[in-house]
TORKOL-4160 file (C-alpha; in steps of 0.2 Angstrom, whole numbers, padded with zeros to 4 digits, m for minus):
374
<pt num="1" X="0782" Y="0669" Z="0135"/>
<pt num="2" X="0802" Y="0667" Z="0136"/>
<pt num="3" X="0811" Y="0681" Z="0131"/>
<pt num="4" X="0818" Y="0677" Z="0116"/>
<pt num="5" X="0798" Y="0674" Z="0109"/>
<pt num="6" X="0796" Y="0691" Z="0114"/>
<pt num="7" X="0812" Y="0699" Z="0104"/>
<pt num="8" X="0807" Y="0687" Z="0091"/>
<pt num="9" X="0787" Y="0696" Z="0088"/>
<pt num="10" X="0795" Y="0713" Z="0091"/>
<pt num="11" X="0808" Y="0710" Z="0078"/>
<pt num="12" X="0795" Y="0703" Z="0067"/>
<pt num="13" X="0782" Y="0717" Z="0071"/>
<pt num="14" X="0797" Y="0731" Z="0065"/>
<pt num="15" X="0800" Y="0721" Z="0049"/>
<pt num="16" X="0780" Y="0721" Z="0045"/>
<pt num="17" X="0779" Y="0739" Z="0050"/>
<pt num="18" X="0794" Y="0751" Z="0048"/>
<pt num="19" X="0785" Y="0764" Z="0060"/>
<pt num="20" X="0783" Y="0751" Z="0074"/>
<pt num="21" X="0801" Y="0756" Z="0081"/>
<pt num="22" X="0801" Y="0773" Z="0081"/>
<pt num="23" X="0781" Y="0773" Z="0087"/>
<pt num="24" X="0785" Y="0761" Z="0103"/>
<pt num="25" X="0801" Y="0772" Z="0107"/>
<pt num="26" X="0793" Y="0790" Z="0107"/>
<pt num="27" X="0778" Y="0781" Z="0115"/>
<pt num="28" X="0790" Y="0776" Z="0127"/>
<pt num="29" X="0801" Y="0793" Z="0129"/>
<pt num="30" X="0783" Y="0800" Z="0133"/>
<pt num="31" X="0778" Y="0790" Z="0148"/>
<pt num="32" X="0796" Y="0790" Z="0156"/>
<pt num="33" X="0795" Y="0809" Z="0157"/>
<pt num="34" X="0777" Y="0808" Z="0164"/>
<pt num="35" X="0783" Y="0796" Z="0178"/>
<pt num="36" X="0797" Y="0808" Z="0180"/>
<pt num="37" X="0786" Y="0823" Z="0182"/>
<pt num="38" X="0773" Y="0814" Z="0192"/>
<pt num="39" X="0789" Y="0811" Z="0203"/>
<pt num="40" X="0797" Y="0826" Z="0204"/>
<pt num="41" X="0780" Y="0835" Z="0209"/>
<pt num="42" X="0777" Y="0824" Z="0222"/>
<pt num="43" X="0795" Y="0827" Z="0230"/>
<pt num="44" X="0791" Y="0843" Z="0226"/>
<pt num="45" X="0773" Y="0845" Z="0237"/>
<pt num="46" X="0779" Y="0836" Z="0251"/>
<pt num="47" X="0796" Y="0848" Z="0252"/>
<pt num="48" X="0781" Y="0863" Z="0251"/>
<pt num="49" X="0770" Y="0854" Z="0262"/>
<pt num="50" X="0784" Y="0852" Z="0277"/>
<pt num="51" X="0791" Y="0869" Z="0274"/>
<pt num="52" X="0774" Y="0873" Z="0278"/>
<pt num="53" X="0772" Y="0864" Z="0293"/>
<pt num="54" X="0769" Y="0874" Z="0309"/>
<pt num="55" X="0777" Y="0871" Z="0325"/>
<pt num="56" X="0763" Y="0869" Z="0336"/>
<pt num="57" X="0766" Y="0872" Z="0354"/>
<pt num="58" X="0750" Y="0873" Z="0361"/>
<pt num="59" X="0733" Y="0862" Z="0360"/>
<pt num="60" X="0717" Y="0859" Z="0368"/>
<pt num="61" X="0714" Y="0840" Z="0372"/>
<pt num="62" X="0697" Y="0833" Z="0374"/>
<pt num="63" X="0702" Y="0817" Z="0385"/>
<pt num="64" X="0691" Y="0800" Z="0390"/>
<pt num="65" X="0696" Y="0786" Z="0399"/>
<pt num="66" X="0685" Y="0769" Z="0392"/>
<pt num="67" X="0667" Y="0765" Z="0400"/>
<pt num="68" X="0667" Y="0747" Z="0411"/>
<pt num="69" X="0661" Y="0731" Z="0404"/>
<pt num="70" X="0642" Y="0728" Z="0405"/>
<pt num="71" X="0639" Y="0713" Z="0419"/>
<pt num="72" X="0631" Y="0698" Z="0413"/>
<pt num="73" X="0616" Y="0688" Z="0418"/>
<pt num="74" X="0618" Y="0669" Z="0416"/>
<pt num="75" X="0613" Y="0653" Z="0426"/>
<pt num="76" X="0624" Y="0637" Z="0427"/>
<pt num="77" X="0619" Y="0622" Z="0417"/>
<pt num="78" X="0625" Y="0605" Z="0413"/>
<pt num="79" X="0618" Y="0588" Z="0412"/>
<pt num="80" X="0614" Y="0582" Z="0429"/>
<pt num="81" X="0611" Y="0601" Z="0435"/>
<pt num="82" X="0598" Y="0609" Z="0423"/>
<pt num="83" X="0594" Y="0622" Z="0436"/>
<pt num="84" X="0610" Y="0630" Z="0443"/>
<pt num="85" X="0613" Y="0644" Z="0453"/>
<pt num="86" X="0620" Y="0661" Z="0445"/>
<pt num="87" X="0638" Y="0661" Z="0436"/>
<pt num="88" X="0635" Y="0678" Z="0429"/>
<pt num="89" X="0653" Y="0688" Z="0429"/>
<pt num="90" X="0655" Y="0707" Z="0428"/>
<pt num="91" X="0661" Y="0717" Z="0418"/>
<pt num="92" X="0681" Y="0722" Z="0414"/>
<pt num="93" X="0686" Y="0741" Z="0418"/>
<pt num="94" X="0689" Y="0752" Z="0405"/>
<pt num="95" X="0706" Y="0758" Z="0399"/>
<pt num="96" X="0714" Y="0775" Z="0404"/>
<pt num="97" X="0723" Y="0788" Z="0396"/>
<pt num="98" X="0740" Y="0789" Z="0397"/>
<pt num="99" X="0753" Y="0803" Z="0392"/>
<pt num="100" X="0771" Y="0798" Z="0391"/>
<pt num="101" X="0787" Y="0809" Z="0389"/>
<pt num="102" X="0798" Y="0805" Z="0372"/>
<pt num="103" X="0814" Y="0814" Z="0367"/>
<pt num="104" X="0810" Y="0807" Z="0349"/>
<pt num="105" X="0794" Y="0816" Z="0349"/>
<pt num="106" X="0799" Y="0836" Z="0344"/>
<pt num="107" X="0780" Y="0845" Z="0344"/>
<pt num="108" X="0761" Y="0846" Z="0351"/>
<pt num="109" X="0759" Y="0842" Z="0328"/>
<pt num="110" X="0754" Y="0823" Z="0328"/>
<pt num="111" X="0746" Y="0826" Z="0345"/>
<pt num="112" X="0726" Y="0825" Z="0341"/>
<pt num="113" X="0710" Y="0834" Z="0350"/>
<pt num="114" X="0703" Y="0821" Z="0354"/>
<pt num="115" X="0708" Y="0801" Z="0365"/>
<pt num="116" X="0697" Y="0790" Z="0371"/>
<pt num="117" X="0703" Y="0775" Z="0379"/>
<pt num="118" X="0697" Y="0757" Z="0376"/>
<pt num="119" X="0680" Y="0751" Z="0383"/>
<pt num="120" X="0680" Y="0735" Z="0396"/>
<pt num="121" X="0672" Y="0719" Z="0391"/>
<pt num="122" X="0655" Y="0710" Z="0394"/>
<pt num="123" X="0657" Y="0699" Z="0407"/>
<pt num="124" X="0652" Y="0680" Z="0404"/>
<pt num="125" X="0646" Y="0665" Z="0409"/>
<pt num="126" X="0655" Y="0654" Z="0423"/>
<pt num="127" X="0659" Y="0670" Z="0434"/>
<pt num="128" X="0671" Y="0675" Z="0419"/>
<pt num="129" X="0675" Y="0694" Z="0421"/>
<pt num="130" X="0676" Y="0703" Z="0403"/>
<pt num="131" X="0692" Y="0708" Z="0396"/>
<pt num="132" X="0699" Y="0725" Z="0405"/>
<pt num="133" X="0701" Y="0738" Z="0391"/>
<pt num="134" X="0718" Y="0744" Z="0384"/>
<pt num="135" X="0725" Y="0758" Z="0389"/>
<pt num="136" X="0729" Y="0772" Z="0377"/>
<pt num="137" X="0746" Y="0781" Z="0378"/>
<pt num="138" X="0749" Y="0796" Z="0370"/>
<pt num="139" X="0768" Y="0801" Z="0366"/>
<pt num="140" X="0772" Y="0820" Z="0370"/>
<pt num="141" X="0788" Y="0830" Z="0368"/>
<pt num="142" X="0798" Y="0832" Z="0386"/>
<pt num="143" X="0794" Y="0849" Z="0394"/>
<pt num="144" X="0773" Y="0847" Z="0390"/>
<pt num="145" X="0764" Y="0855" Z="0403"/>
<pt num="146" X="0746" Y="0849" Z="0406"/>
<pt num="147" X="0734" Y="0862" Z="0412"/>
<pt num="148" X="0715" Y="0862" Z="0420"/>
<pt num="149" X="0706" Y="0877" Z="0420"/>
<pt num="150" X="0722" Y="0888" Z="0420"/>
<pt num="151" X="0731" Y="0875" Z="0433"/>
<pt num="152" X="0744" Y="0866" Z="0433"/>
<pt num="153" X="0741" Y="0847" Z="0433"/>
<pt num="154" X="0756" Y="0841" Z="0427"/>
<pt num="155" X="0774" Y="0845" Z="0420"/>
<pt num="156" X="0784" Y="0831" Z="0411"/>
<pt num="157" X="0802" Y="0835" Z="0410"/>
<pt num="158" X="0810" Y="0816" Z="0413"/>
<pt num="159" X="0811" Y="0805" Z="0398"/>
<pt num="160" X="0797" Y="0790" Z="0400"/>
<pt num="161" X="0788" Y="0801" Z="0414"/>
<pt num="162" X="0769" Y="0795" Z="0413"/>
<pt num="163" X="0754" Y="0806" Z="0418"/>
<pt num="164" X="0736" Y="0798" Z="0418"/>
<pt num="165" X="0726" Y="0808" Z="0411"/>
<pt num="166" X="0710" Y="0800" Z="0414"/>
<pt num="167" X="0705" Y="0785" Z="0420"/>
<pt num="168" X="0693" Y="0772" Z="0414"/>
<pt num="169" X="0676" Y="0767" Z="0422"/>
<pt num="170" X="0673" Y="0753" Z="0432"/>
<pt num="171" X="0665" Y="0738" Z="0425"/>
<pt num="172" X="0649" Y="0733" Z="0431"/>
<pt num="173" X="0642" Y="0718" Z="0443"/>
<pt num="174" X="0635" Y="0702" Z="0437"/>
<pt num="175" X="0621" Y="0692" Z="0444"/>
<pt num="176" X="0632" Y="0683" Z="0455"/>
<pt num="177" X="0634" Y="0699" Z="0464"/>
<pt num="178" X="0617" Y="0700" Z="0470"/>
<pt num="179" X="0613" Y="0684" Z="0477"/>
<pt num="180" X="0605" Y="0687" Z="0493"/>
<pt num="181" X="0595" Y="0674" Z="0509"/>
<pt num="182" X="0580" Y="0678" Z="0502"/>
<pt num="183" X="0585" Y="0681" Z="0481"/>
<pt num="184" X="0594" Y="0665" Z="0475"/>
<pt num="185" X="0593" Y="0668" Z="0455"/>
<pt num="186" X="0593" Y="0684" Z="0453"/>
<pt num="187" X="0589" Y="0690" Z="0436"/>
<pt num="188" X="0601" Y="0707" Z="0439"/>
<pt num="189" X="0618" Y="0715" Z="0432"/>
<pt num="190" X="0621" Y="0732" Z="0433"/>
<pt num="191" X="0630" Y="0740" Z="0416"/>
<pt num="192" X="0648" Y="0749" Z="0415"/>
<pt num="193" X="0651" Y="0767" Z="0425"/>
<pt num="194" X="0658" Y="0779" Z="0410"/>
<pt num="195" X="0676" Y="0783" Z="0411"/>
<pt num="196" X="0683" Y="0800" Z="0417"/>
<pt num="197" X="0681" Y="0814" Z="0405"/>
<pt num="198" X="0694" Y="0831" Z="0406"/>
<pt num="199" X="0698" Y="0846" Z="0394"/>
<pt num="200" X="0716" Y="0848" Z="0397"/>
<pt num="201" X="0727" Y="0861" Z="0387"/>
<pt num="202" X="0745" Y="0854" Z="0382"/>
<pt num="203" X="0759" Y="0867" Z="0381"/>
<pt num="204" X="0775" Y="0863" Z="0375"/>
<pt num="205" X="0790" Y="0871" Z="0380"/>
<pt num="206" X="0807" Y="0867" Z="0374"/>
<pt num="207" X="0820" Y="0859" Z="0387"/>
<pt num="208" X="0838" Y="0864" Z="0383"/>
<pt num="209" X="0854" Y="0864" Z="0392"/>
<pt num="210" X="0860" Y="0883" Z="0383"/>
<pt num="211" X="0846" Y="0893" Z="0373"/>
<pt num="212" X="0854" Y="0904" Z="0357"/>
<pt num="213" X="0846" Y="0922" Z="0360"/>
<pt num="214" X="0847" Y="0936" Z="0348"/>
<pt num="215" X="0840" Y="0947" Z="0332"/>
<pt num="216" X="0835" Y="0940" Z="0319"/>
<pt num="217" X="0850" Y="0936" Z="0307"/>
<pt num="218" X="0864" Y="0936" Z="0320"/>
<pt num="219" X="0867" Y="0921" Z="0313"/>
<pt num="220" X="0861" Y="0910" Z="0326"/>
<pt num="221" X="0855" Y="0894" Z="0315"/>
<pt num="222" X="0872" Y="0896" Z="0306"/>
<pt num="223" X="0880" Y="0894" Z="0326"/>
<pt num="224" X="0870" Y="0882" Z="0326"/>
<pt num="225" X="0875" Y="0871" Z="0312"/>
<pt num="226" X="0893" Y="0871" Z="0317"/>
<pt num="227" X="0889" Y="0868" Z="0337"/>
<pt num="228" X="0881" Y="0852" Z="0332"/>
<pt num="229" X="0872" Y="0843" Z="0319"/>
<pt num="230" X="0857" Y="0852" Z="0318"/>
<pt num="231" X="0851" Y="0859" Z="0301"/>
<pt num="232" X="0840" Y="0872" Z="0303"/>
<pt num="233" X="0837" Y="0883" Z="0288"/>
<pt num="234" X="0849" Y="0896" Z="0283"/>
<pt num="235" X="0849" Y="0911" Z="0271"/>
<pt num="236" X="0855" Y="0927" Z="0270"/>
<pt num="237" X="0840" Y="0938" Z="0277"/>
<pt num="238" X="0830" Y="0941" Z="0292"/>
<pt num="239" X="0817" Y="0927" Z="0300"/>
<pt num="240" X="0825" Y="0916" Z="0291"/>
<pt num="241" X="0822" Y="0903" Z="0306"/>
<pt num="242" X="0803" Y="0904" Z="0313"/>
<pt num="243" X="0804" Y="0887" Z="0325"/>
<pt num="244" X="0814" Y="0884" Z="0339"/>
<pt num="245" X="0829" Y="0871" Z="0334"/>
<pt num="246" X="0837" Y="0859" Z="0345"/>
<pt num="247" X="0854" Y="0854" Z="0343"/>
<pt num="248" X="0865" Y="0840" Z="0354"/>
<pt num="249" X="0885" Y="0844" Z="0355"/>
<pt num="250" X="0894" Y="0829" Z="0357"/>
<pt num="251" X="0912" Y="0832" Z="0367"/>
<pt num="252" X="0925" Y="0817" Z="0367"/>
<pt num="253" X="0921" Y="0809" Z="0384"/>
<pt num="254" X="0903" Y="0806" Z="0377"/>
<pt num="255" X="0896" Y="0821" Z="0386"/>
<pt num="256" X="0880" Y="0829" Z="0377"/>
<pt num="257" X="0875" Y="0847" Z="0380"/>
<pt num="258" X="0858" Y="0853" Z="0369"/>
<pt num="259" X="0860" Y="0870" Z="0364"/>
<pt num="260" X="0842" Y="0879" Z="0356"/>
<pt num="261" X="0842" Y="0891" Z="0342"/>
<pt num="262" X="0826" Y="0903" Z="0350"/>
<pt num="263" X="0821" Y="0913" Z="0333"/>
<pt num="264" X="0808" Y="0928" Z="0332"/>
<pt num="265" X="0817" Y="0939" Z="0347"/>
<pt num="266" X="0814" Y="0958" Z="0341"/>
<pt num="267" X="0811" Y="0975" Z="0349"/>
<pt num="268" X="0798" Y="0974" Z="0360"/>
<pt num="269" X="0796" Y="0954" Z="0359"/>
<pt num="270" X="0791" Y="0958" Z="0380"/>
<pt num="271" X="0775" Y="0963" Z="0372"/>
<pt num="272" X="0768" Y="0952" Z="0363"/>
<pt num="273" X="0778" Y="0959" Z="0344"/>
<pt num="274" X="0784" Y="0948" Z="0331"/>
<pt num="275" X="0783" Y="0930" Z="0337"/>
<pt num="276" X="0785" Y="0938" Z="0355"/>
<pt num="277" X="0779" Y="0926" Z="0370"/>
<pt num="278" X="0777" Y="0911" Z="0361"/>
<pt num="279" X="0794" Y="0909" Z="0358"/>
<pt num="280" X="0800" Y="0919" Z="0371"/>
<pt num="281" X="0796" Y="0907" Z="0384"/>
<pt num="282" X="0803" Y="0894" Z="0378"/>
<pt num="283" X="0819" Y="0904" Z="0386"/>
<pt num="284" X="0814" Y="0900" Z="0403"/>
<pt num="285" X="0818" Y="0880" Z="0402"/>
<pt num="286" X="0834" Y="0885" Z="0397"/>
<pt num="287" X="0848" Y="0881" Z="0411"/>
<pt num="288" X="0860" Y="0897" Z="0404"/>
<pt num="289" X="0860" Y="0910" Z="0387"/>
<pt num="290" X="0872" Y="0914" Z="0375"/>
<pt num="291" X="0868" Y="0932" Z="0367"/>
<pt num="292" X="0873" Y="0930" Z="0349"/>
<pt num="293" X="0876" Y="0947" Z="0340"/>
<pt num="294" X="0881" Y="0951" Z="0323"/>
<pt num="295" X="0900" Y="0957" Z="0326"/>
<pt num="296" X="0901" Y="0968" Z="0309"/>
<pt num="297" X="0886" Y="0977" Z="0313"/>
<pt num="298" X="0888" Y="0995" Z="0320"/>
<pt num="299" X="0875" Y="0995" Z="0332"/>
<pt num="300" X="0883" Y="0980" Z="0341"/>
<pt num="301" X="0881" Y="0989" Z="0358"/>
<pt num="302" X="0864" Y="0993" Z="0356"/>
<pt num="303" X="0858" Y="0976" Z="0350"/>
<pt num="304" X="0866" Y="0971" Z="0367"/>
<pt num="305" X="0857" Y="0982" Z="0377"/>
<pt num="306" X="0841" Y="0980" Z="0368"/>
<pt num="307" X="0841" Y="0960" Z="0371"/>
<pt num="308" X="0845" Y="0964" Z="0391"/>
<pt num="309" X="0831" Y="0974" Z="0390"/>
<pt num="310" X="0820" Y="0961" Z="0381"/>
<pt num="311" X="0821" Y="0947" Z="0392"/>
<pt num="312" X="0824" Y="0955" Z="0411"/>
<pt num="313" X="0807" Y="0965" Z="0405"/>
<pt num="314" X="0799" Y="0949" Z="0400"/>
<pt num="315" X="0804" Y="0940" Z="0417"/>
<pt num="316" X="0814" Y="0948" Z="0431"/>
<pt num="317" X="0832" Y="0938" Z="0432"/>
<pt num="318" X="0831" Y="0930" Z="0415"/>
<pt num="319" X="0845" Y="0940" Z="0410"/>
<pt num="320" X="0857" Y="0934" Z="0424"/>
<pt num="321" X="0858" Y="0918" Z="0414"/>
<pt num="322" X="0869" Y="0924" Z="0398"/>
<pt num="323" X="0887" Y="0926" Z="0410"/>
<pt num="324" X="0892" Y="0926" Z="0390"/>
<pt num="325" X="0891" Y="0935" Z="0373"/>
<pt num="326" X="0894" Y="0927" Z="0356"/>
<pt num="327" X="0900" Y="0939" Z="0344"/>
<pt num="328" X="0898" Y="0933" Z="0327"/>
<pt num="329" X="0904" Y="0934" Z="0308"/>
<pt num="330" X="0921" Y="0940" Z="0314"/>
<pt num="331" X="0926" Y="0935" Z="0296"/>
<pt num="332" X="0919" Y="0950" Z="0289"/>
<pt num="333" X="0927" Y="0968" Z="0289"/>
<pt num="334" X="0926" Y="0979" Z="0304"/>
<pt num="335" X="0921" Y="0964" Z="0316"/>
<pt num="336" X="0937" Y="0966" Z="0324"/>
<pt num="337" X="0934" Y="0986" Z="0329"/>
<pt num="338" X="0916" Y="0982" Z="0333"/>
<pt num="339" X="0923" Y="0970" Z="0346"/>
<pt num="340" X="0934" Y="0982" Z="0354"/>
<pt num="341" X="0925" Y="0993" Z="0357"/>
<pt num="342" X="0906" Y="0979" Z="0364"/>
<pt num="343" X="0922" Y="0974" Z="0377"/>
<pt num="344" X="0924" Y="0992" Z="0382"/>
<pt num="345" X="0905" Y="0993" Z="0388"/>
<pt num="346" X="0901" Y="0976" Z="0395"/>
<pt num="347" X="0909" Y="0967" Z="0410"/>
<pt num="348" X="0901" Y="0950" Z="0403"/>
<pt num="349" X="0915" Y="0937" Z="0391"/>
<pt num="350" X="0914" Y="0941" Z="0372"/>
<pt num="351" X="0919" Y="0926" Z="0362"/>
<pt num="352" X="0923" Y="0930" Z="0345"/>
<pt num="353" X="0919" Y="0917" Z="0333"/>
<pt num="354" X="0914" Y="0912" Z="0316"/>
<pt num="355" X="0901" Y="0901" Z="0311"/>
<pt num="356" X="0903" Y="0900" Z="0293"/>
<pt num="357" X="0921" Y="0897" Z="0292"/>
<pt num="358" X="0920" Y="0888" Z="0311"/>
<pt num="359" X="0934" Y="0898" Z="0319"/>
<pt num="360" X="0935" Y="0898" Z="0338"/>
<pt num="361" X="0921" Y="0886" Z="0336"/>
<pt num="362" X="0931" Y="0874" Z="0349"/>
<pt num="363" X="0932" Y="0885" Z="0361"/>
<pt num="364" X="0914" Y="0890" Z="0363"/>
<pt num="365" X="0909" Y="0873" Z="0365"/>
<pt num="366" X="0922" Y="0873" Z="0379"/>
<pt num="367" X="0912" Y="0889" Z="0386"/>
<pt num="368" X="0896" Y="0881" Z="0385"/>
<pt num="369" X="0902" Y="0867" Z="0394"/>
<pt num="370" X="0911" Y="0879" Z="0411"/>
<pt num="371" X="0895" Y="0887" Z="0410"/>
<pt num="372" X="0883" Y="0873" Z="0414"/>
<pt num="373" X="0898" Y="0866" Z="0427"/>
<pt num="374" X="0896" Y="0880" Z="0436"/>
């Protein structure tokens, strides 16, 4: 139907009855704003749904490599040879399990409990060998650490590093393989051997060049933010962040330099309070720390001190990473005097800064980078 036929009836349906228009229109106005809600929920329960979302560190992985191929039992034929000897081919091996290091991938979330890699195929007439089975490779963040029974069995730290997991089974013989003097046709094959089963536990540990350390809104994820182009979530109270955030800075010579924002530190995080250890050792892949206090809180000297406390207790020497202290929110009144007076007690470099207005921001980054040249 052209359009014009269609204008045409609608026109002539509004003349026949006056109601039509404004029925149609209201009818209309009605399922726009159902489309829109059903929209704007939707929108809305996924935002929920990824505010949610956990940031899983840790998981136990049932692991099994594919079973081998069945052999096959089979005798040549053709034409002028109805009686041949035994073509039977064996079976194809089965296909491993393979965990492969990928910047792109941030947690152990998408990681499942359970991988089982591809089984061999049948082996065929004309000693064809069945198809071997496809190898299954599982992406993990860097920095996942496999364990066996409390053991290390591999660490993957460099980007693309592979570790097989679990390898599959061998496939099995066919009949050609048990041709004998004495057994010329033998009616034999032997099936697939299983693949190799594990139960590994997968623990994540974030890799970063300089790990943020601090109480909770210090303003850390705000530091953050202006370090780099990260965008973790920022308000005005405490705990605000609950997952570690990686951030890159980017210097002109095309240098880059991740910087982590580790939440959750409190007093007595050594033992286990708050989010304690399992963010706390996400600290140890860090190459240096930054303590970043709040400058215009008067306690200052003691939130130093209590971190020092918190991390040499949780391991012996972490502390003798931070050569540096960030003192934040030095746009806010009695920053300044607060300052003075953290300098008077420490011997380690205070760098006043502000992350919400971005001031001395510049020449933190230029810190950061003395401090991994070191």
């Amino acid at each position: 139907m052209s359009l014009y036929r269609v204008h045409k009836l609608a026109f002539l349906q509004q003349i026949q009855n006056p109601w039509y228009g404004i029925i149609s229109t209201r009818v209309h106005d009605i399922r726009t704003k159902r489309i829109l809600a059903t929209k704007a929920n939707k929108q809305n329960r996924n935002y929920k749904n990824a505010k949610d979302r956990r940031f899983i560190d840790w998981r136990r992985i049932r692991i099994m490599g594919g079973s081998g191929g069945a052999g096959c039992v089979s005798f040549f034929r053709a034409a002028n040879l109805p009686k041949g000897g035994p073509d039977g081919g064996d079976g194809g091996d089965g296909g491993d399990v393979i965990f492969q290091a990928d910047h792109g991938v941030r947690t152990l979330e998408p990681i499942g409990n359970l991988y089982k890699g591809k089984n061999g195929g049948r082996g065929t007439s004309r000693y064809r060998r069945g198809h071997r089975g496809e190898n299954l490779i599982v992406k993990v963040p860097l920095g996942t650490v496999f364990k066996e029974d409390s053991e290390i069995i591999a660490d993957l730290c460099k980007q693309d590093e592979l570790f097989v997991a679990c390898k599959g089974g061998s496939g099995g013989n066919g009949n050609v393989s048990f041709v004998t003097p004495t057994n010329r046709l033998p009616r034999e094959a032997t099936e697939g051997t299983p693949g190799e089963e594990r139960l590994l536990e997968a623990e994540m540990q974030t890799i970063a060049d300089i790990g943020l350390v601090g109480f909770p809104n210090a303003g850390k994820s705000t530091l953050l933010r202006a370090l780099s182009r990260a965008k973790p979530a920022v308000a005005a109270y405490p705990f605000t962040t609950r997952n570690p955030h990686v951030g890159v800075i980017e210097y002109e010579d095309y240098m880059q330099i991740a910087v982590a924002d580790i939440p959750g530190l409190v007093v007595g995080a050594h033992k286990n309070v708050g989010l304690g250890h399992s963010f706390l050792r996400h600290i140890e892949r860090c190459r240096g720390l930054l303590y970043v206090i709040d400058a215009a809180d008067d306690e200052l000297c003691n939130q130093l001190e209590a971190l020092h406390f918190e991390l040499e207790q949780y391991q012996e020497g972490l502390s003798a990473r931070s050569p540096a202290v960030v003192a934040n929110k030095i746009d806010l009144p009695q920053a300044h005097e607060n300052i003075h007076r953290l300098k008077q007690i420490t011997q380690l470099q205070v760098i006043p800064v502000s992350a919400e207005c971005k001031e001395n921001i510049p020449t933190l980054k230029e810190l950061i980078r003395k401090l991994l040249n070191r």
